[in-house]
C-alpha positions in Angstrom: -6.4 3.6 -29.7 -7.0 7.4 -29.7 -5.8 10.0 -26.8 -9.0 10.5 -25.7 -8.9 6.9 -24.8 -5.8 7.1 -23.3 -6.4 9.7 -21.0 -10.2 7.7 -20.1 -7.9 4.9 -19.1 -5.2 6.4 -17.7 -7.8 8.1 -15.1 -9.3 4.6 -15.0 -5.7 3.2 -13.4 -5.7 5.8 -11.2 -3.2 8.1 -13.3 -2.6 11.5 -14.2 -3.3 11.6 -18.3 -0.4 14.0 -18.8 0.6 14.5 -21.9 3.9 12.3 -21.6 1.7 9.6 -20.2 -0.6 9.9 -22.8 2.2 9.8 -25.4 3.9 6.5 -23.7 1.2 4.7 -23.5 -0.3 5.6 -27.4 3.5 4.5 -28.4 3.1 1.2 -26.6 -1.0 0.5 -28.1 0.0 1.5 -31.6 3.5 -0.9 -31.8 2.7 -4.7 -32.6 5.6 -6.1 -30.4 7.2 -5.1 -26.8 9.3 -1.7 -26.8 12.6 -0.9 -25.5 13.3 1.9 -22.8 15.5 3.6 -25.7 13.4 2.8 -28.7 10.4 4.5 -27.0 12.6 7.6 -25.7 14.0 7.9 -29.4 10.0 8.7 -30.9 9.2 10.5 -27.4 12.1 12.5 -26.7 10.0 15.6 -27.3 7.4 15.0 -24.8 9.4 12.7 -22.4 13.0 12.0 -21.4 14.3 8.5 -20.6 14.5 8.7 -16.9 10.6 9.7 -16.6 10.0 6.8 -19.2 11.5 4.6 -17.3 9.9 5.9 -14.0 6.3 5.7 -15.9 6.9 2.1 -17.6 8.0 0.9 -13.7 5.0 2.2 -12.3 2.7 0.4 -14.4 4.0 -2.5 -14.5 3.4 -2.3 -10.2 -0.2 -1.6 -11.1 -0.4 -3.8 -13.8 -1.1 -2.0 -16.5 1.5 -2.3 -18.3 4.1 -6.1 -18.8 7.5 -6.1 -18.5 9.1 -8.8 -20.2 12.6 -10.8 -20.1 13.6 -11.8 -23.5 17.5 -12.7 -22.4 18.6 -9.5 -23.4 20.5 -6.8 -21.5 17.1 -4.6 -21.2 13.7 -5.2 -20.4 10.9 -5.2 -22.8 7.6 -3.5 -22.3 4.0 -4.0 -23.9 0.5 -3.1 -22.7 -1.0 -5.3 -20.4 -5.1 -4.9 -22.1 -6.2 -7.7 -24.0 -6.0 -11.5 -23.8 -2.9 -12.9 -21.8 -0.1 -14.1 -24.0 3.5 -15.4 -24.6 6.2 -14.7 -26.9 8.0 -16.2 -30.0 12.0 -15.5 -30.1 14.1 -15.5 -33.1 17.3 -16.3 -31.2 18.9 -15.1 -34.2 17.4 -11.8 -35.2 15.3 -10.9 -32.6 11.9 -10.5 -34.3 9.0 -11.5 -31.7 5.9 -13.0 -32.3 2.7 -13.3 -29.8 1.2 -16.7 -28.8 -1.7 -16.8 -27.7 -1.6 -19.7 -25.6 -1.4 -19.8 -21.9 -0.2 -22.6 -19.5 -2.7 -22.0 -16.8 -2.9 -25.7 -16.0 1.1 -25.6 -15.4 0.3 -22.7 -12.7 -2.3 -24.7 -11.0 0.4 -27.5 -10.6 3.0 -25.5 -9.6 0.6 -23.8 -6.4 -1.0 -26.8 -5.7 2.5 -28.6 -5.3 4.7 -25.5 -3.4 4.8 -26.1 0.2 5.4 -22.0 0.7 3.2 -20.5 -1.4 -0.6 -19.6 -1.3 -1.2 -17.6 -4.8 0.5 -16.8 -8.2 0.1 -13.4 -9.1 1.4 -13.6 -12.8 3.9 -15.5 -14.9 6.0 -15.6 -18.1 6.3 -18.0 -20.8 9.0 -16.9 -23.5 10.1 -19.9 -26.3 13.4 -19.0 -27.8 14.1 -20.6 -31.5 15.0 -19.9 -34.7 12.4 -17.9 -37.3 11.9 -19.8 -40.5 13.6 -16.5 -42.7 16.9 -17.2 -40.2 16.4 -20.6 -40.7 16.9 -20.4 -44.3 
């Protein structure tokens, strides 16, 4: 994804393109898996400090733009939220994350239609935690 795409969609969301915005969110397209708050505030630490990374990342995941994601660990996870919807691989041994592009729609439908409370699902998550075949070894 270019800048000059960034900044159409960041307008698009309803967002300033500034040019830390612009750099967060070209971090995020160009990585394969979900970012950490410090790994992206170690390549944007010219442009962007943690606190305003963190600020950003929070404020699009409200709008959802942006998913934040709970791998068990001690700090959340953030990818862009364009594209197909998806779930994660977890090497509960080293870490390394893999997309699946699966979804358990049907298991949303179920849960709605059997809560007594609850009228809509916005979104959900789907991690599966195991043991990558190199770990495995």
């Amino acid at each position: 994804m270019k800048r000059e795409e960034i900044q159409i969609l960041l307008r698009k969301e309803g967002y300033k393109a500034t040019e830390g915005r612009v750099a967060l969110i070209f971090e995020l397209a160009k990585r394969k898996e979900p970012q950490t708050i410090l790994s992206l505030s170690k390549r944007l630490k010219s442009v962007f400090d943690e606190t305003n990374i963190y600020r950003a990342l929070e404020s699009f995941v409200k709008s959802g733009f942006v998913r934040k994601i709970d791998f068990q660990k001690s700090h959340a996870y953030y990818e862009l939220a364009l594209g197909e919807h998806h779930h994660h691989l977890v090497c509960a041994e080293c870490g390394k994350i893999e997309d699946v592009d699966l979804c358990v729609d049907s298991i949303e439908k179920k849960a709605l239609k059997d809560s007594k409370s609850f009228s809509s699902i916005k979104s959900h998550s789907l991690e599966f935690f195991g043991i990558c075949r190199q770990c495995a070894r």
